[in-house]
C-alpha positions in Angstrom: 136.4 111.7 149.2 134.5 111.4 151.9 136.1 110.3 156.0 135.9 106.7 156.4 133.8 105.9 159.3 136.0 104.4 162.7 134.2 101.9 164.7 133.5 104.4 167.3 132.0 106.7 164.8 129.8 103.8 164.0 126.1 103.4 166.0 125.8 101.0 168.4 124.1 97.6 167.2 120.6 97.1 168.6 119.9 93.9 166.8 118.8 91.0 169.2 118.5 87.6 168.6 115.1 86.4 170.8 115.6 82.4 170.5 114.8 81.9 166.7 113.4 85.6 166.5 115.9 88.0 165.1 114.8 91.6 166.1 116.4 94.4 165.1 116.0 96.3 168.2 114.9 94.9 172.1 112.3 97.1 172.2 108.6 95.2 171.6 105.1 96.5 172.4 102.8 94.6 174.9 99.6 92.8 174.2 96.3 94.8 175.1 97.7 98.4 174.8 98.7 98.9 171.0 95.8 97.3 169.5 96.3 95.0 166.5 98.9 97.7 164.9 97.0 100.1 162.9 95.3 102.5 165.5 99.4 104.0 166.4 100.8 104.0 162.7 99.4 108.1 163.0 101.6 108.2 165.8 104.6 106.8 164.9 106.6 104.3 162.3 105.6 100.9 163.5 108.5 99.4 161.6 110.7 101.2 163.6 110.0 98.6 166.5 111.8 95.5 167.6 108.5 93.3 167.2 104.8 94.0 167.8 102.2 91.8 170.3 98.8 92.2 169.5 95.8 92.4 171.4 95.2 88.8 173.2 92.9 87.1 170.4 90.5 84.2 171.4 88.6 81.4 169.3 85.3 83.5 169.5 84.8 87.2 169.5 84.2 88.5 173.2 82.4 91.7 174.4 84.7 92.1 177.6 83.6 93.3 180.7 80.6 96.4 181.7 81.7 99.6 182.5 83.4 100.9 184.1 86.9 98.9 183.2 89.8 101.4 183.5 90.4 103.5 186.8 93.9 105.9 187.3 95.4 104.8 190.1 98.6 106.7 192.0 101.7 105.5 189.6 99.6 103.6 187.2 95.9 102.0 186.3 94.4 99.0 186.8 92.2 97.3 183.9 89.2 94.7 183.9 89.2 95.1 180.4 87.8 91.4 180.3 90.1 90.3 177.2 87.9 92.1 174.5 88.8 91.0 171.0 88.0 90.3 167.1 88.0 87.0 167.4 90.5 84.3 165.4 88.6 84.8 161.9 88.1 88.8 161.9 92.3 88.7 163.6 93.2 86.7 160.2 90.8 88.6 157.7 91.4 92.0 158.3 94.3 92.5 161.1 97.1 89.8 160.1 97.3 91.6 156.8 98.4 94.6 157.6 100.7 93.6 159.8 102.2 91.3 157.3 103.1 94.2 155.4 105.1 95.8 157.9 107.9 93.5 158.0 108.5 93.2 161.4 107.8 90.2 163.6 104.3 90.0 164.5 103.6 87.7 167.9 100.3 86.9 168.6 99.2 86.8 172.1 96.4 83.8 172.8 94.2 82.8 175.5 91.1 80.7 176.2 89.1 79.0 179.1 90.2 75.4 178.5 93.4 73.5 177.3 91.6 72.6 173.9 90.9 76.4 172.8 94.5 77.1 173.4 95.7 74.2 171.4 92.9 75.0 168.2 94.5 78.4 168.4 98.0 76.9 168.0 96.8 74.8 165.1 95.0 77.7 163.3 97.6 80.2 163.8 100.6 77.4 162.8 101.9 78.2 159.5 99.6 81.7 159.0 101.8 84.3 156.7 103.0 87.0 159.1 102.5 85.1 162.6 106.4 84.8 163.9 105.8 83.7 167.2 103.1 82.8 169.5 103.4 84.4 173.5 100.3 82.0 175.3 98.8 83.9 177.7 97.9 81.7 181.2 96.6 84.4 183.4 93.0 83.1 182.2 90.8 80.9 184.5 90.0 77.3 183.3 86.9 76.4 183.3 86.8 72.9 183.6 88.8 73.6 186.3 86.7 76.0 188.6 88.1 79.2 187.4 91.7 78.5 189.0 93.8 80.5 186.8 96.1 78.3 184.2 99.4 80.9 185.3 98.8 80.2 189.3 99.6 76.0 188.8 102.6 74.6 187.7 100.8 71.6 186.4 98.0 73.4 184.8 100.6 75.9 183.4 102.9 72.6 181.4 99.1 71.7 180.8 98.3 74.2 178.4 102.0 75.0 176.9 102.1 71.1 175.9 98.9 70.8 174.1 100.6 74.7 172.7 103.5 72.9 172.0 102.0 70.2 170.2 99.6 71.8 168.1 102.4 74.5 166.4 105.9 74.9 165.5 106.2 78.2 165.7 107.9 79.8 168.2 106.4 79.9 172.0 106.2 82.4 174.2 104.8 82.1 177.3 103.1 85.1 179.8 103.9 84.6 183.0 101.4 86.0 186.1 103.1 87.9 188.9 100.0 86.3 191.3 101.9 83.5 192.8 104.0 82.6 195.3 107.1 81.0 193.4 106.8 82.4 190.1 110.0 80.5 188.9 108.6 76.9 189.7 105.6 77.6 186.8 108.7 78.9 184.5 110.4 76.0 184.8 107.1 74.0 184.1 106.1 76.1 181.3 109.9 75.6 180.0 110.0 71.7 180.4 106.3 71.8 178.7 108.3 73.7 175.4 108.2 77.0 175.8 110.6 78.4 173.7 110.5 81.7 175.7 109.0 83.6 179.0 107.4 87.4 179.0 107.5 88.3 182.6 105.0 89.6 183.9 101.7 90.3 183.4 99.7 92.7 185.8 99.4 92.5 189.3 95.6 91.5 190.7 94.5 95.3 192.4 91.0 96.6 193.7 90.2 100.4 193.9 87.2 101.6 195.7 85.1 105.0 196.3 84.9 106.0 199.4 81.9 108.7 198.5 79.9 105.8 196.4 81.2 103.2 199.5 81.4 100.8 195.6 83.8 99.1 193.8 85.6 101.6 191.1 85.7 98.5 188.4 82.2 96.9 187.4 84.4 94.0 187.8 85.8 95.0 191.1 89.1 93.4 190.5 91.4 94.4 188.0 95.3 94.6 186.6 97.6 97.3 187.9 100.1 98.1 185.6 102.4 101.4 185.1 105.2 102.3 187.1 104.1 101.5 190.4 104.7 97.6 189.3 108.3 98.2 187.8 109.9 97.1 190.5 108.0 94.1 191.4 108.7 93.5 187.3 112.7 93.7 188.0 112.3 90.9 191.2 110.0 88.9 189.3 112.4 88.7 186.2 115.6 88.4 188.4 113.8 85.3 189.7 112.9 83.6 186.1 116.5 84.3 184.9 118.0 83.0 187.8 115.6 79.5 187.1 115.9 78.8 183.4 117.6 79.1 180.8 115.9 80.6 177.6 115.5 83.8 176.6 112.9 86.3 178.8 111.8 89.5 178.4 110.8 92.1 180.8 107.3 93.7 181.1 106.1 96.1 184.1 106.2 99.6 184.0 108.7 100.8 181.4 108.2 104.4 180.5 111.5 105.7 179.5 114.8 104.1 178.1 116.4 104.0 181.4 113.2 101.5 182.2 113.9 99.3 179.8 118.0 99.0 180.2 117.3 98.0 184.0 115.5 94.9 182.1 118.1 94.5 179.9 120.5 94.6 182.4 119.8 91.9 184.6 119.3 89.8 181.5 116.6 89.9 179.9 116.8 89.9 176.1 114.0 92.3 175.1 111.2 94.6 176.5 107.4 95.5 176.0 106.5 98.5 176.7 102.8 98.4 177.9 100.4 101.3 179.7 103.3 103.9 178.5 101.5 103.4 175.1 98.2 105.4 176.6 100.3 107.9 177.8 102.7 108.9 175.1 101.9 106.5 171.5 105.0 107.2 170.4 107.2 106.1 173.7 108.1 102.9 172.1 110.1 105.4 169.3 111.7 107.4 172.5 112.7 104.3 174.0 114.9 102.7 171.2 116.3 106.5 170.6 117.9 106.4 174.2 118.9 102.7 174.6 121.1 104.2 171.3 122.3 107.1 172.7 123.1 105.6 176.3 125.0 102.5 174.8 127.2 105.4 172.7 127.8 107.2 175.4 128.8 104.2 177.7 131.2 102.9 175.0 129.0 99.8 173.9 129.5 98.7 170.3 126.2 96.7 170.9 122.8 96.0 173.2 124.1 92.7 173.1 127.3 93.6 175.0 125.3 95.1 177.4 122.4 92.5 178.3 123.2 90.8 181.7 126.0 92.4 183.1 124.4 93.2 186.3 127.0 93.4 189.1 125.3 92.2 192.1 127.3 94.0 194.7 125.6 97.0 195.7 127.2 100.5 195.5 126.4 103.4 196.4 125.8 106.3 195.7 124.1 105.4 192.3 125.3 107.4 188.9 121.4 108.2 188.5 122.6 111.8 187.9 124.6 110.2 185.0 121.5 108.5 183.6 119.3 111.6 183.4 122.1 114.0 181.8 122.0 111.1 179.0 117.6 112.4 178.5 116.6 108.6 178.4 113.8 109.9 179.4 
């Protein structure tokens, strides 16, 4: 007969429970950089991750911006991408299937330029096989409005979750935009409005210029800086939502490595997405579960659960980052 297997011997538990979502590991993938699924299953097992956000669809097809839309920047890129997509009718024809068939949660991001295309999304998506969870995505200007972006308002932001709200029951997620003063006064709105959840953050407005050319790098001239040079602004910007509500959040901006995403997890939030790390290395979302395992082993955690929010806020020093990279979280 075979050992029996102790409790220590056993590997650390990874599940998560995300408000109603049950995931079976923290680690998600963020809207715009994994496509709708299929275009990384040559890459690596999809299935292995905690849940998959899929490129921000929209009522109508839409072309995006001119070239040039991506441009490297020191420690990340910044995008003006323009939000290309399918469409809702191509997304639930030929994308929702597949990803129905992977049996993971599938969330699907959604935007639009006035308060009634995000609630038709909401009402077309409500009750589609596959679709787990909605994450509404109010960095996008209104129209009606001038072009002031949805995310910068509090009002405007409880504007568009509401009519959200009311057009589904399906979970709600809800994007928040680091471009604001007080990004936890448009959390609580979005919160009191019904979101079920927060996603923080989205990127951070950037502008990049030739100095040769004397023009604009983007052929929209302003873009979204993401990669690690946001992480940190990430961390401050999620310390601030978890210090304001009380829901579930998780952490976007810059994570890379496993170490990236257990800061996250450490000041609370309750999963990750891993976002321009996808262009780099498709199969970092794989890495990433792989060494919030092997850390929480090594650290004596029986689960991630045990682990989420124990941040002690009195600083120490010197930090046990030495610790951290003999662990290869990468």
């Amino acid at each position: 007969m075979g050992q029996n297997t102790t409790a220590a011997d056993r590997p650390p538990d990874l599940s998560v429970h995300l408000g109603p979502l049950r995931l079976k590991n923290p680690v998600m993938v963020a809207s715009g950089t994994f496509g709708y699924g299929q275009e990384y299953a040559d890459f690596l097992d999809i299935r292995e991750l905690g849940a998959i956000v899929v490129k921000g669809i929209s009522l109508a097809p839409r072309p995006g911006n001119p070239p040039p839309r991506i441009v490297e920047t020191p420690a990340g890129m910044i995008n003006a991408i323009g939000l290309e997509n399918v469409g809702l009718e191509v997304f639930l024809t030929s994308k929702l299937p597949y990803l129905h068939g992977l049996g993971i949660p599938t969330i699907v991001n959604i935007f639009g330029n006035t308060v009634e295309e995000y609630a038709e999304l909401a009402r077309r998506l409500d009750g589609q096989p596959g679709v787990a969870a909605l994450e509404v995505n109010i960095s996008c200007p209104n129209v009606k409005q001038g072009g002031m972006v949805f995310g910068t308002d509090p009002t405007l932001a409880s504007e568009v979750v509401g009519a959200v709200r009311r057009g589904t029951g399906l979970p709600l997620i809800t994007k928040l935009t680091p471009n604001v003063t007080r990004i936890a006064e448009v959390a609580r709105a979005a919160v009191d409005a019904g979101s079920d959840m927060l996603s923080c953050i989205n990127t951070v407005a950037a502008l990049a210029v030739d100095i040769y050319s004397r023009r604009p790098k983007l052929a929209n001239v302003v873009g979204g800086l993401s990669g690690p040079a946001i992480k940190p602004i990430a961390l401050r910007c999620t310390y601030e939502v978890l210090q304001a509500v009380h829901c579930p959040v998780i952490g976007i901006g810059g994570i890379a490595s496993a170490a990236d995403a257990l800061e996250f997890l450490l000041l609370g939030a309750r999963a990750v997405q891993i976002g321009t790390a996808n262009f780099v290395d498709p199969a970092v979302a794989r890495r990433v579960v792989e060494g919030i395992e092997r850390f929480l082993r090594v650290e004596g955690f029986r689960s991630v659960e045990q682990y989420i929010g124990t941040l002690d806020l009195q600083c120490s020093f010197p930090f046990a980052e030495a610790s951290c990279q003999s662990l290869d979280l990468g």
